[in-house]
C-alpha positions in Angstrom: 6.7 -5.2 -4.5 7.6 -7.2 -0.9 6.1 -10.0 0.3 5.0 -10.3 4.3 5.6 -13.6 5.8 3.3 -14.8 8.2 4.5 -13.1 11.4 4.4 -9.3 9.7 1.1 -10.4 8.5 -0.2 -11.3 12.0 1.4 -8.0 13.8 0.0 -5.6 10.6 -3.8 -6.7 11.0 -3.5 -7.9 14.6 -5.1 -11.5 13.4 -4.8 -14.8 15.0 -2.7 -17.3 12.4 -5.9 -19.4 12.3 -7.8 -16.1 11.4 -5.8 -15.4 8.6 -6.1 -19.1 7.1 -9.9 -18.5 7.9 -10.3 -15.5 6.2 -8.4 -16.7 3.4 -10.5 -19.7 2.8 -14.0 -17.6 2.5 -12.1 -14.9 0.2 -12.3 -12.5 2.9 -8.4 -12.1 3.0 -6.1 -11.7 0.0 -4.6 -15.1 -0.7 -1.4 -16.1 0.2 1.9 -16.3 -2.8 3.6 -19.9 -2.7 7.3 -18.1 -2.4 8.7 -22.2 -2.2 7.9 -25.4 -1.7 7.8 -25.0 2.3 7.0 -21.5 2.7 4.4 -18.7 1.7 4.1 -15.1 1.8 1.6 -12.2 1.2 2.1 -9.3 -0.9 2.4 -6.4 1.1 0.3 -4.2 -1.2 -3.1 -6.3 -0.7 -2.8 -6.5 3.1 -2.2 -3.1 3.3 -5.3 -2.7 0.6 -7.6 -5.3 3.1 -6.7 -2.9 6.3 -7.6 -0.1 4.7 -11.2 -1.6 3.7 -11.4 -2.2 7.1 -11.2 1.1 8.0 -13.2 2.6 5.2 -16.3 0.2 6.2 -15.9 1.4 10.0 -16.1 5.2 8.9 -19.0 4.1 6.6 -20.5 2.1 9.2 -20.6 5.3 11.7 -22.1 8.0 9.5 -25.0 5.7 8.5 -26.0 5.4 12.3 
């Protein structure tokens, strides 16, 4: 299991920092790990698991047209 720190995060989904923390705070991103007091990571596992929602909900989006 790795954990992504912010910047992997950001160049993975191609979000905005302030996109992720939004996301996040609806439930609409997997939440973040406290790795130590001052910093924070994501496991790598879930983001990969939210992009590839993404991508299942565009293919479902196009056949129902």
């Amino acid at each position: 299991m790795r954990l992504l720190r912010l910047p992997e995060v950001k160049n993975a989904t191609a979000l905005s920092r302030s996109s992720v923390y939004r996301l996040m705070e609806v439930g609409a991103f997997p939440a973040s790990v406290q790795i130590s007091a001052r910093s924070i990571g994501w496991v790598e596992e879930e983001v990969q698991n939210w992009i590839q929602q993404r991508i299942a909900d565009r293919e479902s989006n196009s056949t129902s047209m």
